[in-house]
VEXDREN-2710 file (C-alpha; in Angstrom, 1 decimal):
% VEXDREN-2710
k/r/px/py/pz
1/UNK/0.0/0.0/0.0
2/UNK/1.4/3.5/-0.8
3/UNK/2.2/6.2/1.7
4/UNK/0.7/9.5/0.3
5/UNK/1.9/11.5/2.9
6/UNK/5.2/11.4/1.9
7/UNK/4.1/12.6/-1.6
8/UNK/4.9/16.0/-3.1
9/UNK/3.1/18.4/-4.2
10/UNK/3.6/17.9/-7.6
11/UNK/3.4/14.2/-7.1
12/UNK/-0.5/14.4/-5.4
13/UNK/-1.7/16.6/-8.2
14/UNK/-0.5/14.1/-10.7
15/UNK/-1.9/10.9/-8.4
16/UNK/-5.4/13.2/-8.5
17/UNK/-5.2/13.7/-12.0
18/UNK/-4.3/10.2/-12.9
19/UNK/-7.8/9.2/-10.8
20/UNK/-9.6/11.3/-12.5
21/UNK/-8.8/10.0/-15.9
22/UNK/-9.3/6.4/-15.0
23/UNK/-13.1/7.8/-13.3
24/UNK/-13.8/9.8/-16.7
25/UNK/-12.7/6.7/-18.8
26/UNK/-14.1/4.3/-17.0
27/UNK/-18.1/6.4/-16.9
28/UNK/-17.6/6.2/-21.0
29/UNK/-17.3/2.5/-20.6
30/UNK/-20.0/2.7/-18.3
31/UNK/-22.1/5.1/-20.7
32/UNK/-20.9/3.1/-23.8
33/UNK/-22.5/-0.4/-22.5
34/UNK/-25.5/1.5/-20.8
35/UNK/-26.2/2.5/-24.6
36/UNK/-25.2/-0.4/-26.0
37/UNK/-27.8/-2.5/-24.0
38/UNK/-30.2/0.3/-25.2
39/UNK/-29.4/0.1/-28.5
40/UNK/-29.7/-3.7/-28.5
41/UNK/-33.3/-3.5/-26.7
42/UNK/-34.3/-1.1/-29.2
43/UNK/-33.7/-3.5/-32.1
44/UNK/-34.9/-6.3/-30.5
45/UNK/-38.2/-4.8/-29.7
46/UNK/-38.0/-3.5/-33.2
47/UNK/-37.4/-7.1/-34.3
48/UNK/-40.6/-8.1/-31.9
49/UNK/-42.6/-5.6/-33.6
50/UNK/-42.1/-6.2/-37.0
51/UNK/-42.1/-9.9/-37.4
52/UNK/-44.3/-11.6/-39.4
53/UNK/-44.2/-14.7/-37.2
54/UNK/-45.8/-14.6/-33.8
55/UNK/-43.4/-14.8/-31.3
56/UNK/-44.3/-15.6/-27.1
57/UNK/-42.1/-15.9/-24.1
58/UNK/-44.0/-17.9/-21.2
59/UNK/-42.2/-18.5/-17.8
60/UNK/-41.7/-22.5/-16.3
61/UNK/-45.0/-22.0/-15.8
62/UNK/-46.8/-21.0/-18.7
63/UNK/-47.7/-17.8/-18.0
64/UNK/-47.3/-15.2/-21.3
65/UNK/-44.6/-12.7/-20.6
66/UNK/-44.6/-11.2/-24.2
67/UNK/-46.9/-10.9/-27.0
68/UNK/-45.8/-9.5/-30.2
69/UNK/-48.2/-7.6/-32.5
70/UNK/-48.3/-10.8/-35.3
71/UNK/-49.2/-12.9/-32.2
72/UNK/-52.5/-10.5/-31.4
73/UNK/-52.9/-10.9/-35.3
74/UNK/-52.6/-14.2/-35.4
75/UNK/-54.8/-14.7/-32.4
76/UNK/-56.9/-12.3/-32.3
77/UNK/-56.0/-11.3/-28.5
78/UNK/-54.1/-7.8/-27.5
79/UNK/-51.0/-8.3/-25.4
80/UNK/-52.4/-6.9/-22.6
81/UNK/-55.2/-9.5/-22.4
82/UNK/-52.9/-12.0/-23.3
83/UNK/-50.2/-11.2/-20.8
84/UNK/-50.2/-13.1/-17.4
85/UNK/-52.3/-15.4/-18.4
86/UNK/-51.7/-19.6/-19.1
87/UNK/-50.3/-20.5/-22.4
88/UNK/-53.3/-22.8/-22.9
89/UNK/-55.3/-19.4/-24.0
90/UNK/-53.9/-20.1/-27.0
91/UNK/-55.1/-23.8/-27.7
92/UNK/-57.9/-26.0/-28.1
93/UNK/-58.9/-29.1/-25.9
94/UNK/-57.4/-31.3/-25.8
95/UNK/-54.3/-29.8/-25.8
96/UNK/-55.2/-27.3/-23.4
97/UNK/-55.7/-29.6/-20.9
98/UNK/-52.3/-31.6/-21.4
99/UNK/-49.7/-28.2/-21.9
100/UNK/-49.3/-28.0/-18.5
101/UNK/-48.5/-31.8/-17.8
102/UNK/-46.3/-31.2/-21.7
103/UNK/-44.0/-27.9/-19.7
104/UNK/-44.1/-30.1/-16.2
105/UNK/-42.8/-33.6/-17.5
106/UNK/-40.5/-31.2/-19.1
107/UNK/-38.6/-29.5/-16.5
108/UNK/-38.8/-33.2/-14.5
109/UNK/-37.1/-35.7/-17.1
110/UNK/-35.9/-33.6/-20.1
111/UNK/-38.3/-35.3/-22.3
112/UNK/-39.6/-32.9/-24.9
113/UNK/-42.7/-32.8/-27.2
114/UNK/-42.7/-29.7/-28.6
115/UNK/-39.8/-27.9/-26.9
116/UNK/-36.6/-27.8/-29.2
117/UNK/-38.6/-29.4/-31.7
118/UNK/-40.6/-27.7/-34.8
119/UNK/-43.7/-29.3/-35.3
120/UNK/-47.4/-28.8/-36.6
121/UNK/-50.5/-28.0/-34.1
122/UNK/-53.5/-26.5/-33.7
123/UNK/-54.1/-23.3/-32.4
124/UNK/-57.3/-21.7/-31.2
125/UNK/-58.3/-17.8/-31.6
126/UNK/-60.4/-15.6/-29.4
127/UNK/-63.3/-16.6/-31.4
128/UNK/-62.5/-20.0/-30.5
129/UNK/-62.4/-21.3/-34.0
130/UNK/-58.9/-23.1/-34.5
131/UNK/-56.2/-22.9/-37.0
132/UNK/-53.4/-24.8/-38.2
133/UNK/-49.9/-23.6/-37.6
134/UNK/-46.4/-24.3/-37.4
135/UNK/-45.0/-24.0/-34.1
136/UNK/-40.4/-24.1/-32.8
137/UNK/-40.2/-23.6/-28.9
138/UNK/-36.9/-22.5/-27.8
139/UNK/-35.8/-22.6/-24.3
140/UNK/-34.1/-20.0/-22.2
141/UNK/-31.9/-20.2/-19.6
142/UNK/-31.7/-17.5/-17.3
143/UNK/-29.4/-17.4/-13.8
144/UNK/-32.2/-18.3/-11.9
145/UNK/-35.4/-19.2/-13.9
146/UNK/-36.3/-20.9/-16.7
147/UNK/-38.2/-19.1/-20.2
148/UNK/-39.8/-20.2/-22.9
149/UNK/-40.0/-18.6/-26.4
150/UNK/-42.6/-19.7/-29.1
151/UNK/-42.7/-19.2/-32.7
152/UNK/-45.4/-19.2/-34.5
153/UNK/-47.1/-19.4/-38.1
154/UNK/-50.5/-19.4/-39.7
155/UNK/-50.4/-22.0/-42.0
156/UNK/-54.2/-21.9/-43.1
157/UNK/-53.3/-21.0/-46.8
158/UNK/-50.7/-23.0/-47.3
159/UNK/-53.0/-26.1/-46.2
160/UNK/-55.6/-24.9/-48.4
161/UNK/-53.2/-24.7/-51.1
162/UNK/-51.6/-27.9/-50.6
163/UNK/-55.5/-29.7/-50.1
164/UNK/-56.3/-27.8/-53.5
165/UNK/-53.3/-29.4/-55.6
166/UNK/-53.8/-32.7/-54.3
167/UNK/-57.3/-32.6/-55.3
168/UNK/-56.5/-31.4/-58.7
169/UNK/-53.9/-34.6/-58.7
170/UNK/-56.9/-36.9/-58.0
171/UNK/-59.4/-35.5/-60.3
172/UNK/-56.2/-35.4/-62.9
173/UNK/-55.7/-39.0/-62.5
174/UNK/-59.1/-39.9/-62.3
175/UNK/-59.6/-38.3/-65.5
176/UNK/-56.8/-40.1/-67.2
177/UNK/-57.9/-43.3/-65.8
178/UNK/-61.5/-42.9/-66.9
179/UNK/-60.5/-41.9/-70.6
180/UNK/-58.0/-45.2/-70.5
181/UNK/-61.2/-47.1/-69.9
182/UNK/-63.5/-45.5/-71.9
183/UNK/-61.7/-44.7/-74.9
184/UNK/-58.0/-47.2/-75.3
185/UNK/-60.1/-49.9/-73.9
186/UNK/-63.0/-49.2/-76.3
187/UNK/-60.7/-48.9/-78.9
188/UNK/-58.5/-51.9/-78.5
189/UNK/-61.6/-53.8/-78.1
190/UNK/-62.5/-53.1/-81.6
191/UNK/-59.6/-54.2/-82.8
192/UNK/-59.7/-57.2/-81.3
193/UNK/-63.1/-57.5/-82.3
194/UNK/-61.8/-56.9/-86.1
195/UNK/-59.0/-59.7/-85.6
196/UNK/-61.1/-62.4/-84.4
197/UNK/-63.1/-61.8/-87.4
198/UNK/-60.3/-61.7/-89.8
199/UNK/-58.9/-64.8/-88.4
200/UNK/-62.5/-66.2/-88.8
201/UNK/-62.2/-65.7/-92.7
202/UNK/-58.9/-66.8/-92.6
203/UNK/-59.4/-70.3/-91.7
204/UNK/-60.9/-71.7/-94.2
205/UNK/-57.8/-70.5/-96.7
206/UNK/-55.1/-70.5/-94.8
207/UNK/-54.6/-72.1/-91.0
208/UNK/-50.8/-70.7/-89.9
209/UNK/-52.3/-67.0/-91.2
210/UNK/-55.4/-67.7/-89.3
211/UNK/-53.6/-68.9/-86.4
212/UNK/-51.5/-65.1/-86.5
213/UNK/-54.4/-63.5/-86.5
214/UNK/-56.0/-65.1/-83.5
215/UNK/-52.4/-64.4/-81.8
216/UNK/-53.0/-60.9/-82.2
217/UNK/-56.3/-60.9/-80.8
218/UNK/-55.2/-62.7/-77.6
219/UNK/-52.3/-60.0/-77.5
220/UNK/-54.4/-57.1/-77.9
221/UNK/-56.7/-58.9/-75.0
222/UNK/-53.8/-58.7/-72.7
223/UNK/-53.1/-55.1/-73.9
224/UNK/-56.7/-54.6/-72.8
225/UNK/-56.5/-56.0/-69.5
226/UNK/-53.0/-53.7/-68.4
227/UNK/-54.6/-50.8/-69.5
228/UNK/-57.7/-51.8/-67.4
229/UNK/-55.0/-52.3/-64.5
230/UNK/-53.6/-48.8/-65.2
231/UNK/-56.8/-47.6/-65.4
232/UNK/-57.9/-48.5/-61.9
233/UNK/-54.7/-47.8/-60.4
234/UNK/-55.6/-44.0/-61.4
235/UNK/-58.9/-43.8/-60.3
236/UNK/-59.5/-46.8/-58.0
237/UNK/-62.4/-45.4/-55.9
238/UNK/-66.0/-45.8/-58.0
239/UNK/-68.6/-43.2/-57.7
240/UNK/-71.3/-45.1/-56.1
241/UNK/-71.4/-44.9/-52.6
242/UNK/-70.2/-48.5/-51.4
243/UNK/-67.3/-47.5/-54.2
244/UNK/-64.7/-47.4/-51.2
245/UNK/-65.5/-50.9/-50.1
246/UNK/-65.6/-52.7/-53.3
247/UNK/-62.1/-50.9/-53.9
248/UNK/-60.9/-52.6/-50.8
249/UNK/-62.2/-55.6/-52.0
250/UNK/-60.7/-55.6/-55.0
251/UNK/-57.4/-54.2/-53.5
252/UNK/-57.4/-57.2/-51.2
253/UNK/-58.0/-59.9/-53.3
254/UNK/-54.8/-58.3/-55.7
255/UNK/-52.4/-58.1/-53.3
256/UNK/-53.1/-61.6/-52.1
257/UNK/-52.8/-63.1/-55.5
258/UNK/-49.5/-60.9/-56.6
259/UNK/-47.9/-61.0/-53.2
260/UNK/-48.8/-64.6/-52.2
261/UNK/-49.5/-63.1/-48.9
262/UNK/-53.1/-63.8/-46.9
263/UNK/-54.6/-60.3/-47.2
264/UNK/-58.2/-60.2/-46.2
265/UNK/-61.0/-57.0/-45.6
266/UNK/-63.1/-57.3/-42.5
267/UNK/-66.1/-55.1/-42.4
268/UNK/-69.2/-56.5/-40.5
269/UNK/-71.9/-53.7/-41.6
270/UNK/-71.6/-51.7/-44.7
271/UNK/-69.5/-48.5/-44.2
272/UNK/-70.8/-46.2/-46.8
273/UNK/-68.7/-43.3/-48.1
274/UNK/-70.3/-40.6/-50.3
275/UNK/-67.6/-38.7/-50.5
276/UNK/-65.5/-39.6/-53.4
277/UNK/-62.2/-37.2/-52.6
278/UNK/-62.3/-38.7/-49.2
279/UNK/-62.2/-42.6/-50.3
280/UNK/-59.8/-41.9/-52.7
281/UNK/-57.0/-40.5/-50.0
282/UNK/-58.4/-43.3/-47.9
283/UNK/-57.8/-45.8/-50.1
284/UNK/-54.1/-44.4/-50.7
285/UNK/-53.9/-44.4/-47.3
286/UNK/-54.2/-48.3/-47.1
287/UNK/-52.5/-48.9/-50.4
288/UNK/-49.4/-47.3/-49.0
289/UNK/-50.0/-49.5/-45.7
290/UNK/-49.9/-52.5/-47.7
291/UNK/-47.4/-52.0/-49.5
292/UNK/-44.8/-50.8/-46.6
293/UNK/-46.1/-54.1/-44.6
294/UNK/-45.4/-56.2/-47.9
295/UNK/-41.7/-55.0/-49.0
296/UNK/-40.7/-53.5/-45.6
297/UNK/-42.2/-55.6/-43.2
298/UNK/-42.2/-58.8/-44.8
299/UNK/-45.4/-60.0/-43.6
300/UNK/-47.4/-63.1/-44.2
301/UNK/-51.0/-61.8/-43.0
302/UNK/-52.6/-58.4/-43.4
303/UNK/-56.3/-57.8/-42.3
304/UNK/-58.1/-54.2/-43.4
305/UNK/-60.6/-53.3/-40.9
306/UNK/-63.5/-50.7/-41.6
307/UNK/-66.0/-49.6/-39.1
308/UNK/-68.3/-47.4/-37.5
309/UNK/-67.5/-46.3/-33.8
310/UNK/-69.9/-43.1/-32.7
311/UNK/-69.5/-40.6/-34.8
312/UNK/-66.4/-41.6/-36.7
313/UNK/-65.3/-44.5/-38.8
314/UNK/-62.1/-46.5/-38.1
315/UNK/-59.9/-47.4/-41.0
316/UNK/-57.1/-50.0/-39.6
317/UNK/-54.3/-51.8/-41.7
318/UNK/-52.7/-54.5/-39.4
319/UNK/-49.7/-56.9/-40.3
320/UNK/-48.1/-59.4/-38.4
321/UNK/-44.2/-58.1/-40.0
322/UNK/-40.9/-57.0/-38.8
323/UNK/-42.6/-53.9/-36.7
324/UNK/-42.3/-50.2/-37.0
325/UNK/-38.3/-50.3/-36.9
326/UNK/-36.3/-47.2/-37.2
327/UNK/-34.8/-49.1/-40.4
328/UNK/-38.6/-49.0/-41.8
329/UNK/-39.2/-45.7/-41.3
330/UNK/-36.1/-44.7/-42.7
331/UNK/-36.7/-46.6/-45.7
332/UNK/-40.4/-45.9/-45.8
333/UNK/-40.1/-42.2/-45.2
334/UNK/-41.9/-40.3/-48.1
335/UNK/-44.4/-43.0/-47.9
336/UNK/-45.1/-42.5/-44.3
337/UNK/-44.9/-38.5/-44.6
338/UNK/-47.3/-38.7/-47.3
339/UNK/-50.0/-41.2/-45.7
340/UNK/-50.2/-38.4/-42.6
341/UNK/-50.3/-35.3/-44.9
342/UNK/-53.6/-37.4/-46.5
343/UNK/-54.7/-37.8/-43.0
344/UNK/-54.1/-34.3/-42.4
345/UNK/-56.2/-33.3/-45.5
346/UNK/-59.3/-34.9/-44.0
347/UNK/-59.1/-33.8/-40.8
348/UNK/-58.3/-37.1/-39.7
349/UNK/-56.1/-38.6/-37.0
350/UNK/-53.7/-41.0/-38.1
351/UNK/-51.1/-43.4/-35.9
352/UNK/-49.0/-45.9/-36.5
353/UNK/-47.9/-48.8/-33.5
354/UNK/-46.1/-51.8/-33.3
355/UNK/-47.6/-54.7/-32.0
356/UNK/-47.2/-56.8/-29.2
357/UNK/-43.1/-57.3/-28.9
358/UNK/-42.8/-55.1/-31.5
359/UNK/-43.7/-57.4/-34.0
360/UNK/-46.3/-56.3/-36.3
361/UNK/-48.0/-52.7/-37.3
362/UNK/-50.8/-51.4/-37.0
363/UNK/-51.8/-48.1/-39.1
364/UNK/-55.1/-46.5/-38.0
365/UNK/-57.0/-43.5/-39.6
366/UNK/-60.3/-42.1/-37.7
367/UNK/-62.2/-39.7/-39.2
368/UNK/-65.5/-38.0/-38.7
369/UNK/-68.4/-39.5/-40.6
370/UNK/-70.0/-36.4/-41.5
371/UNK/-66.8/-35.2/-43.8
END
């Protein structure tokens, strides 16, 4: 420790001096970080303004801390009504019943659902009707508390645009498959017609040109029947309202005699579907299941199950395969993705278990029957 009291003068002066410089530049560091933090509040509440994407912070609770303007927007709430209340505003029952146990289970095990993890939900506005929308949770760590920021999307018109080109698809394809039927297969059956007769007048002068002739005939009769194949691939699902079953049936009886697999449709009462659009994603729906339990899943049995339970109707696919691996839904991927976007389309609720052991899968779609 210094003495000052053996110090000069001169040398006190230049000791003050010296302290005063190091207090003057150390208040311009101190006024230099008390602007920078205002300078970086400023943007990010200029950021929170402006997004297009609403964006919430909750607490380890669930209680709304902030609430951007494209989150009142969005949901139709201001901030300030929004603010200090439960998360769960924001969402439909179920879910609104289950966030708390979602943020809970959480903080107790790690486990995560949403948090860290982008993912599709529903949302619900004031008016309590209820949205689609894509929702990233991101956590924050603070020195003694835990936050929670959401991000969130509208995607109403990208559904609608996505349901509208996969309609156009199916009417597409139904309209090629119904002009492969009604006009190639009209057509070829002319010709057929044509060469039976020519190899009718052939056969009295000449057997071996005869013989071509009927050759032809049975060629263009398997022509026929591939076309009528392709034909029904395209539009599988017939008008009339038990359309959707007989498709099964027929879907069935196809892959049992292709695959050499037992493949069977169980359906006590009739399960009518007037909806054409809707049997058709359906019946993709279990052509896709089929197909992943055949070449992925190796199985030797496959039941189809359709029935009526209240006020929805239960579409199953179940095989006795290798089970939902990670392998198979690796190698099954699009597939898979595409069987729940259908799902999605109709409203429906899709899932997909192992069985027992894990052998086996089940695929199940439940829908409403009014759709």
């Amino acid at each position: 420790m210094n003495d000052d009291s053996r110090l000069t003068r001169a040398e006190l002066i230049k000791a003050v001096n010296e302290l005063k410089r190091k207090l003057k530049v150390n208040q311009a560091k101190q006024s230099k970080n008390t602007s920078a933090l205002a300078d970086s509040a400023e943007r990010l509440r200029a950021i929170l303004e402006t997004a297009v994407e609403g964006i919430i912070t909750i607490d380890g609770r669930g209680i709304i801390e902030s609430f951007n303007p494209a989150s009142e927007k969005i949901f139709g709430w201001s901030a300030n009504e929004a603010i200090g209340k439960n998360v769960s505003l924001l969402m439909p029952a179920p879910f609104r019943h289950s966030h708390d146990h979602y943020l809970e289970n959480y903080q107790n095990t790690g486990s995560a659902k949403i948090i860290g993890i982008g993912r599709e939900v529903v949302g619900q506005r004031r008016d309590g009707s209820t949205f689609p929308m894509d929702l990233s949770v991101s956590e924050v760590r603070l020195a003694n508390r835990r936050m929670f920021t959401g991000f969130v999307r509208d995607i109403t018109e990208r559904k609608r645009l996505e349901k509208e080109i996969i309609e156009i698809s199916n009417r597409e394809q139904q309209r090629i498959g119904q002009d492969l039927h009604d006009g190639l297969c009209q057509e070829l059956t002319g010709i057929e017609l044509v060469c039976q007769v020519l190899a009718q007048k052939l056969a009295a002068k000449s057997k071996a040109e005869s013989k071509q002739a009927s050759e032809i005939a049975q060629h263009i009769r398997s022509a026929i029947s591939h076309t009528r194949q392709l034909a029904r691939g395209l539009s599988p699902v017939e008008l009339e309202a038990n359309g959707f079953m007989s498709a099964l049936h027929e879907l069935t009886a196809n892959v049992q005699k292709l695959f050499q697999v037992e493949c069977r449709l169980e359906c006590g009462a009739p399960v009518l579907i007037q909806n054409n659009v809707l049997a058709t994603h359906l019946y993709r729906i279990v052509q896709e299941a089929i197909n992943n339990a055949v070449k992925h899943g190796r199985a030797k049995k496959i039941s189809v199950s359709l029935k009526s339970a209240g006020d929805r109707i239960v579409l199953a696919v179940t095989d006795d395969g290798l089970g939902f691996t990670d392998e198979s839904k690796k190698i099954g991927g699009m597939g898979l993705h595409i069987m729940k976007y259908r799902a999605g389309v109709l409203d429906a609720v899709l899932e997909i278990r192992s069985g027992t052991g894990g052998a086996g899968t089940t695929v199940e779609c439940r829908f409403k029957k009014d759709l």
